[in-house]
N, C-alpha and C positions, 0 to 999 in steps of 0.2 A: 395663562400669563406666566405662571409658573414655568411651568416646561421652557415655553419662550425662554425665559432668565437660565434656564439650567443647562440650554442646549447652547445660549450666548457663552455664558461661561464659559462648557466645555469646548466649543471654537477657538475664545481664548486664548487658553490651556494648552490647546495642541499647539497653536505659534509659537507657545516659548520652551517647547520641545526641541530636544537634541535631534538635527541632523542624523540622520544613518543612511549612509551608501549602501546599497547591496554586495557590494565586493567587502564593507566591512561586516556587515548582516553575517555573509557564508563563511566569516572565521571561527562564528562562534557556534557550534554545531558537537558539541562533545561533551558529556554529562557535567564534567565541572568546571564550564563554559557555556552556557546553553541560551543563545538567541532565538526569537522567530518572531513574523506577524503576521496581525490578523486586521481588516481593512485598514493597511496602511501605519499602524501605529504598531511601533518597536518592546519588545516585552525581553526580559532577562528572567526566565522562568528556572534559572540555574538552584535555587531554593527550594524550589517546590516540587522537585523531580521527585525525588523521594516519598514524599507525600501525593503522590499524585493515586487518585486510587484505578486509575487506567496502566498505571506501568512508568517504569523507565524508558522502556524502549518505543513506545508510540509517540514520546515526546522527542525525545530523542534524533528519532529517524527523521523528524519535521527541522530538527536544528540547520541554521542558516536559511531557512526556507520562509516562506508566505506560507501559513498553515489553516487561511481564512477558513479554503473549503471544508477539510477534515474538522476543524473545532467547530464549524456550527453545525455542522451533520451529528458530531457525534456527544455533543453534552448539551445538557438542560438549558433552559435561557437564563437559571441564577447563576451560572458558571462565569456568566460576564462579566459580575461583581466580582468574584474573586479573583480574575485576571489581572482588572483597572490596577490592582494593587502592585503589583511587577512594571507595569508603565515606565520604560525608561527614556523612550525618544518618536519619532515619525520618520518613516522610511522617506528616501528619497532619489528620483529619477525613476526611471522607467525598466522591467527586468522581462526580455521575453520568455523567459521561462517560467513566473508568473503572471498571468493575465488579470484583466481588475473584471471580477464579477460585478451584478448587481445587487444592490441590498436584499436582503431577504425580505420576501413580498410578503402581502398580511394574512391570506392565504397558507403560505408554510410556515410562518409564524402561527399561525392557529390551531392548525393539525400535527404542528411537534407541541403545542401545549397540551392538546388535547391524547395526545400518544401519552405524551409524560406524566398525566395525571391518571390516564388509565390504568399504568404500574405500581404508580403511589395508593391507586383503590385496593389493585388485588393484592399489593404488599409484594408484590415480586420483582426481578430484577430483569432486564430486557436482553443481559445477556447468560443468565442461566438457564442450561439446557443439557443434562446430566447423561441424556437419552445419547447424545454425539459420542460422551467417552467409550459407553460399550458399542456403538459404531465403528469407532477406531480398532479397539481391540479386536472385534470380528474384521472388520477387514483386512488388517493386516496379517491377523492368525491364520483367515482364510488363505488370502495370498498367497501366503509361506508353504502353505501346504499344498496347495494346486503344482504351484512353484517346482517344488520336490518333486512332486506324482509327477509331473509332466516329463521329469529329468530321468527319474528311475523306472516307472513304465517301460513294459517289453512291447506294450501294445502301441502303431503308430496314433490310427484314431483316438484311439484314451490321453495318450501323450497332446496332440493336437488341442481337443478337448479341454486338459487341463491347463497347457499354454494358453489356451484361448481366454479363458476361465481369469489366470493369474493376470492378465494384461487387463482385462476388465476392473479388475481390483484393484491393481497399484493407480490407475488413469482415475477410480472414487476415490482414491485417497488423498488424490490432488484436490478432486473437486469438492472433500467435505471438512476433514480433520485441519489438512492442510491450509484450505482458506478460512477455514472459521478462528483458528489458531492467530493468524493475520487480521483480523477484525476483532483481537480481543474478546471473542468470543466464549460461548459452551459452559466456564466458569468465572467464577470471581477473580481467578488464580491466575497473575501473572505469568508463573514457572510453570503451569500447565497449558497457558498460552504457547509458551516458547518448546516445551513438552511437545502438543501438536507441532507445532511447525517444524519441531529435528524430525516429524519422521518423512520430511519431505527429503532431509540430508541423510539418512540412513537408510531410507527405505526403497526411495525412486533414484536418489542419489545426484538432486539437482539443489541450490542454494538456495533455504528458504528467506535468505538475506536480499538478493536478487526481486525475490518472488514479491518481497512487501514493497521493494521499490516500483516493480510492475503494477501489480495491485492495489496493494495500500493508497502507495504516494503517486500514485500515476493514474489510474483507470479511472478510482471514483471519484477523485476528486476533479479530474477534466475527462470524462465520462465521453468518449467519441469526437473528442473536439482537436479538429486540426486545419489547416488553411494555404494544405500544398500537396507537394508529389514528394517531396523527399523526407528520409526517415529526421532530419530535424526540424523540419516541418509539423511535427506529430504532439500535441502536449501528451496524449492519452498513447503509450506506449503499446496499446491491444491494435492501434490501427497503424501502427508504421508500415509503409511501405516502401519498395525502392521503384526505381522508374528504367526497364521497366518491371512489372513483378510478376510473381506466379500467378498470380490471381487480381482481380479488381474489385475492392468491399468498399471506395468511398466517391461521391461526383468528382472530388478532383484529380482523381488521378489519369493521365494522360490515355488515351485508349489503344490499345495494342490484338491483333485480330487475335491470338490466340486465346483472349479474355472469351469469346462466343465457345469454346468448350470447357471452360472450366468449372461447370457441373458436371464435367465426366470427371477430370484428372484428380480436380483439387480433394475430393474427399478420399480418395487413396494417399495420396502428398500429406493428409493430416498425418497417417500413421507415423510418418517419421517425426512427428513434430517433437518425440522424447530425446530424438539426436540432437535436432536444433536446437533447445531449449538447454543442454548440455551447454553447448559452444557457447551461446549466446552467454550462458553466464560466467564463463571465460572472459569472452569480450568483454562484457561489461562492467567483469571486475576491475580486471589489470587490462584493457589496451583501451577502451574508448572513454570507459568510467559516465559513460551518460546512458541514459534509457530512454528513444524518444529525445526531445526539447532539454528533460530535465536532469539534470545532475544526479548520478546514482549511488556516489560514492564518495563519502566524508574526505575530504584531502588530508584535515590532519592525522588521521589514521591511517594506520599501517597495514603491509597483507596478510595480518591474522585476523580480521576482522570477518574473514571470509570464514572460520572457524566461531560464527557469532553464538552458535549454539552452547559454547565450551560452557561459560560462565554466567551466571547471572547478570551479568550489566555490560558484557562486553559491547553490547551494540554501541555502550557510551562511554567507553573508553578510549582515552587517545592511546595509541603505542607509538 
């Protein structure tokens, strides 16, 4: 009966809720301006940035957005108490670049309880893992030195060898420092977060800013989900394609005969993928600004933002 009366309530409550458009949602997206929500209800989380013990920048990157999927994935179920407190309005109309998931079933609600008090037992934190830092360091030491061998070598095979070698390594460093960096990962330490992820800008020399919009804000939170042939058709930015394309990885896309070889071509065509990945974050900084369905680049900020490594808070700063 309880409950009854508290969920009445809270029905209530949200009718006499401030309206928010999503055109006015997406202006406020910059650390000292900071909108988003979460099923449907409007939060001005612009206070609590600071204090937030995940970062500036994961909150941040979610400004003007629906950040349903990312906040319940990635915090405890008390975290919804502290939220309610920022409550400022209920979104409203319809935004195809957020989709309305379902509630969380009782099923995931039981095994993230049960995750979250397994950490609370052994006293540890779910994203400390100290083992990745000297991971980074040897990979990237390695790298560096293959790198060189393969440049200054009189020998061709040794040269080959160590090119081969250096390309294996910079391609781990996307796949471990650099994503864990992005998932707030490895330590407690925000600047060691953002630490990994420059050496995705230093080191492979592709924008680890790009990278979290790919990832972060795009893959897992709409994890393979799309409902066409064309790249705006994509919520999940890993399966855009165009029509027609190099390759076929999804039922809808329209069928093209040279799709029956491309378990010959396409795994040679990955190797360029370091070129593509270049361009693309060109495009998507300064000409398209979108990744996929979804918006990938703050409007009120400026083209240094693409320098997000420079500073500590840059990602949430307007210029």
């Amino acid at each position: 009966m309880i409950d009854a009366q508290q969920a009445a309530s809270s029905a209530d409550a949200t009718k006499h809720l401030k309206k928010v458009s999503w055109a006015e949602l997406e202006r406020h997206n910059v650390k000292n301006d900071c909108w988003l929500t979460v099923r449907g209800k409007v939060y001005d989380v612009t206070t609590w940035i600071d204090r937030h013990p995940g970062g500036t920048d994961t909150i941040v990157l979610n400004g003007g957005k629906d950040a349903t999927q990312l906040f319940e994935a990635y915090h405890p179920l008390r975290v919804n108490q502290i939220l309610e407190k920022y409550l400022i309005g209920q979104i409203e109309g319809y935004s195809e670049e957020h989709p309305t998931f379902p509630p969380m079933s009782e099923f995931y609600l039981t095994l993230k309880q049960k995750i979250e008090d397994h950490f609370v037992q052994k006293k540890t934190s779910p994203r400390y893992a100290p083992e990745m830092l000297f991971r980074t360091i040897f990979l990237v030491s390695t790298a560096f030195i293959f790198h060189y061998l393969s440049v200054v070598t009189e020998s061709l095979p040794i040269a080959i060898l160590c090119a081969l070698i250096a390309g294996f390594e910079y391609a781990l460093i996307s796949f471990m420092p650099v994503h864990e960096g992005s998932h707030a990962s490895t330590t407690e330490s925000p600047l060691l977060w953002r630490t990994l992820g420059a050496v995705h800008d230093f080191v492979n020399g592709a924008s680890f800013y790009t990278w979290c919009h790919q990832h972060f804000l795009g893959h897992h939170p709409f994890t393979n989900l799309t409902n066409g042939q064309e790249i705006a058709d994509s919520l999940d930015p890993d399966v855009c394609t165009n029509d027609p394309d190099i390759r076929r990885i999804k039922p809808t896309q329209r069928w093209y005969n040279h799709y029956k070889f491309q378990q010959f071509y396409v795994p040679m065509l990955y190797g360029l993928l370091g070129i593509k990945y270049r361009i693309n974050d060109f495009v998507i900084m300064f000409v398209s600004k979108t990744n996929g369905r979804s918006r990938s680049i703050h409007q009120t900020r400026g083209i240094l933002q693409c320098l997000s490594w420079a500073r500590p808070s840059s990602f949430s700063t307007a210029l």
